[in-house]
C-alpha positions in Angstrom: -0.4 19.0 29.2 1.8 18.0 31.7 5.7 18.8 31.0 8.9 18.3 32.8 10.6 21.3 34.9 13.3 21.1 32.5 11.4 21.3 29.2 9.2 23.9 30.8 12.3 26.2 31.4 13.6 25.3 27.7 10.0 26.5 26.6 10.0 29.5 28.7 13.5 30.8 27.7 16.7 29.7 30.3 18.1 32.8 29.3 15.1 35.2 29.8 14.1 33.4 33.4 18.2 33.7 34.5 17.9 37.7 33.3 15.2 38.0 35.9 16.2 36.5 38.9 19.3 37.7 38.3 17.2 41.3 38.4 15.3 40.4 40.8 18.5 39.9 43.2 19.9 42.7 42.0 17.2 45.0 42.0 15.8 43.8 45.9 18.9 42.1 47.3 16.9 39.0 48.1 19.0 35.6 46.9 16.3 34.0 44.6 16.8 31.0 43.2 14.8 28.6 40.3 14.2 24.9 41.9 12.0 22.2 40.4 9.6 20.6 42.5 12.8 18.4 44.2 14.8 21.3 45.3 17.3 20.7 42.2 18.3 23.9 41.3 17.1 25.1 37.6 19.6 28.3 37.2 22.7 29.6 38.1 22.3 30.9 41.7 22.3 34.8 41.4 23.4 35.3 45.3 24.2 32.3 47.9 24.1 32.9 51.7 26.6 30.5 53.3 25.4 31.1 56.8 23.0 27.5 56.7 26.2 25.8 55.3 28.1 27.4 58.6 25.8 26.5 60.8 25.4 23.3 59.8 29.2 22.4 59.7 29.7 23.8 63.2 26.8 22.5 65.2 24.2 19.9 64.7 21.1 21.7 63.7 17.6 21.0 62.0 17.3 23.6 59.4 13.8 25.4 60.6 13.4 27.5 57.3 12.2 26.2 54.0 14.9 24.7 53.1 14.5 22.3 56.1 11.4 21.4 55.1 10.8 18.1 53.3 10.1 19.1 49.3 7.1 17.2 49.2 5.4 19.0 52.1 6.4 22.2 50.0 4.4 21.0 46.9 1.2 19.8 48.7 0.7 23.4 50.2 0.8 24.9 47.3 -0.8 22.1 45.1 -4.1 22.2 47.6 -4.0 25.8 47.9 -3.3 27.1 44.4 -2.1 30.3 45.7 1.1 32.9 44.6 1.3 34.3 48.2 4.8 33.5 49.5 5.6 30.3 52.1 7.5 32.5 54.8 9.9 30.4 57.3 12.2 32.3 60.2 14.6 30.3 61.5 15.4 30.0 64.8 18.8 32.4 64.0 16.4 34.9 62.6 17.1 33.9 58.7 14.0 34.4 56.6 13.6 32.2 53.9 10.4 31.7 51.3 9.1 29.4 48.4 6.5 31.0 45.2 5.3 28.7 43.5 5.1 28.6 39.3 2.6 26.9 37.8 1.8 26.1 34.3 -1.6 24.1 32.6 -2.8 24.2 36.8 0.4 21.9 37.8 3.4 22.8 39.8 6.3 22.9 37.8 9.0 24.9 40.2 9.2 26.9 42.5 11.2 30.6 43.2 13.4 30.0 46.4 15.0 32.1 48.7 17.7 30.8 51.2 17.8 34.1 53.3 18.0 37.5 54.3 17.2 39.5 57.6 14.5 41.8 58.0 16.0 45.3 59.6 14.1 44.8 62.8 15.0 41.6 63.6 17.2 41.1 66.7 21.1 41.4 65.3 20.3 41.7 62.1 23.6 44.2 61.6 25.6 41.3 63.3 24.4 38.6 60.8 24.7 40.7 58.1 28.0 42.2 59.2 29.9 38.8 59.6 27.6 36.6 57.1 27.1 39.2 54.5 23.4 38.1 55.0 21.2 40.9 53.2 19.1 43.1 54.9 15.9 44.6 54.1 12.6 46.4 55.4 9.4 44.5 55.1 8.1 47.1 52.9 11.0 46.4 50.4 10.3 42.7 50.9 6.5 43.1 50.2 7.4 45.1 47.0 9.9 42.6 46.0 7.3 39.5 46.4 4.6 41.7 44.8 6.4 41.9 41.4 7.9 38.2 42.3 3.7 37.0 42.4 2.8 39.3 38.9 5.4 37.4 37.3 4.4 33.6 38.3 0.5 34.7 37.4 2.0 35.9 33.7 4.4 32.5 33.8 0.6 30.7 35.0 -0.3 29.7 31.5 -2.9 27.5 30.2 -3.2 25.9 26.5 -6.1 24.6 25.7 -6.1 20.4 24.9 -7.3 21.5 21.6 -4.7 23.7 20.9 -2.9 22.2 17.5 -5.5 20.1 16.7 -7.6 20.7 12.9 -11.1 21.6 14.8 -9.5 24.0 17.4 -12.6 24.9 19.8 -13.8 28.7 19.2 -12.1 31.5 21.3 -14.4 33.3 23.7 -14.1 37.4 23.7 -16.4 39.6 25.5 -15.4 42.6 24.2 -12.2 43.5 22.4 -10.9 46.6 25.1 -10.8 43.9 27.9 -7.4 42.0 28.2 -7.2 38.2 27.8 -8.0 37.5 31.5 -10.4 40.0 31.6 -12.4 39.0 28.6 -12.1 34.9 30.7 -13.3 36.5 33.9 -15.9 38.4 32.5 -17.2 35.9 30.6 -17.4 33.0 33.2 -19.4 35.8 35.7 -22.0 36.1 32.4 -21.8 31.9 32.6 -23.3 33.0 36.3 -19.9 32.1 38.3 -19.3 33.8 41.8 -16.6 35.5 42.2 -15.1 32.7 44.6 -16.4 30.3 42.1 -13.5 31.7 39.1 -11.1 31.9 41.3 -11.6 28.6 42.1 -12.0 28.2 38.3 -8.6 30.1 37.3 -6.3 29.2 40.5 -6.5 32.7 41.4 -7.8 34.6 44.9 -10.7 36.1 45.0 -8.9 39.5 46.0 -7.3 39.2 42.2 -10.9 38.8 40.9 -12.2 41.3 42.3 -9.8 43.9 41.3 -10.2 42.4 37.0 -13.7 42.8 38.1 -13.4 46.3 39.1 -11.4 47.0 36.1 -13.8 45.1 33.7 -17.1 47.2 35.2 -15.3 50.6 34.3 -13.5 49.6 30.9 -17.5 48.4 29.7 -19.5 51.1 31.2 -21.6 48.7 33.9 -22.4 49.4 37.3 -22.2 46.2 38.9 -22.0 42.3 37.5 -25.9 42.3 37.2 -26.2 44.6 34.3 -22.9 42.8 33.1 -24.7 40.1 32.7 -27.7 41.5 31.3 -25.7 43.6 28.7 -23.5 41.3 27.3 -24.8 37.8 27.9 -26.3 37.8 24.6 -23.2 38.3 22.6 -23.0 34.5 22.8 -25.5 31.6 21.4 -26.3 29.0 23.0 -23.1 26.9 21.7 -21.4 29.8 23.5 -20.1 31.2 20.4 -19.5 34.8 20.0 -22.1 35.8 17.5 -21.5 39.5 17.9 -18.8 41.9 19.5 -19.7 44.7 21.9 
């Protein structure tokens, strides 16, 4: 299913996704901004740093953060990389700036940007911020901040089945009932005989996200390792791969 930016923020809730990043700003002091996949802005902007607009009106310059950077380049990095990790640009004025990407049904929909802060160890950072109000912060605030910023675009990473709506919907798949959604699709696909790189090839994750639902599916179930996983509770399903008893 392939949707619009627009309709996808309508589906999502305009109201919910402007409550968080206006949070999110609040909360980390990191301007963070809703873009489709052209740059055109799907939100209110929470926070706006007018230093790229001062540079530019003072002095030619080629903008070196993300912002600079065509959108379409943008979208192919994430597109062939399918990952939540964030595109980091400093400029050459010591501006950090970074694009996450949100994807929905495996395509790239928008995209979280930031137009700048400082990070407290870079060269006048109390100078930019002082006369550009620029915000600064540690890089241990800025990796908490893009932590929650990535668990949020893996819960807005949704995929609906093409049957979904239709009068034969396919059966649902579930391992076990005390495993979460994405637990019960991880675990299942490692009893299909997957490698872990294989379902996170499978579910646009990275493998260090597998691994941890793996670590957590082992201990909710009782196993010691994927091998008596599989043993265990490959025969809940039939050979149609319908569930034909629960464990």
């Amino acid at each position: 299913m392939e949707i619009s930016a627009d309709r996808w923020v309508s589906m999502v809730g305009k109201g919910a996704l402007q409550d968080y990043q206006d949070c999110f700003v609040r909360d980390y002091r990191i301007p963070l901004l809703l873009v489709d996949t052209q740059g055109k802005p799907l939100l209110v902007p929470s926070l706006k740093v007018d230093f790229c607009d001062f540079v530019q009106s003072g002095v030619p310059h080629d903008c070196s953060g993300v912002a600079g950077h065509d959108a379409a380049d943008v979208v192919r990095y994430f597109e062939s990389r399918r990952v939540f990790d964030p595109l980091l640009r400093t400029c050459n004025f010591g501006i950090t700036t970074f694009a996450v990407p949100v994807f929905f049904n495996a395509r790239l929909v928008a995209l979280w940007r930031c137009d700048g802060f400082v990070f407290d160890d870079t060269p006048h950072s109390e100078q930019l911020s002082a006369k550009f109000d620029i915000p600064v912060i540690s890089r241990g605030e800025f990796k908490n901040a893009t932590s929650w910023l990535e668990c949020i675009c893996r819960l807005l990473d949704i995929h609906l089945d093409a049957t979904a709506g239709s009068s034969n919907p396919a059966p649902t798949r579930v391992l076990s009932p005390v495993l979460t959604p994405r637990e019960n699709e991880i675990a299942i696909l490692v009893c299909d005989g997957l490698s872990n790189s294989q379902i996170a090839d499978r579910l646009f994750l990275s493998e260090k996200t597998v691994k941890t639902h793996m670590s957590s599916i082992l201990a909710k179930l009782g196993v010691k390792n994927r091998v008596q996983l599989i043993c265990e509770y490959s025969d809940s399903f039939d050979t149609d791969k319908r569930q034909t008893m629960a464990v």
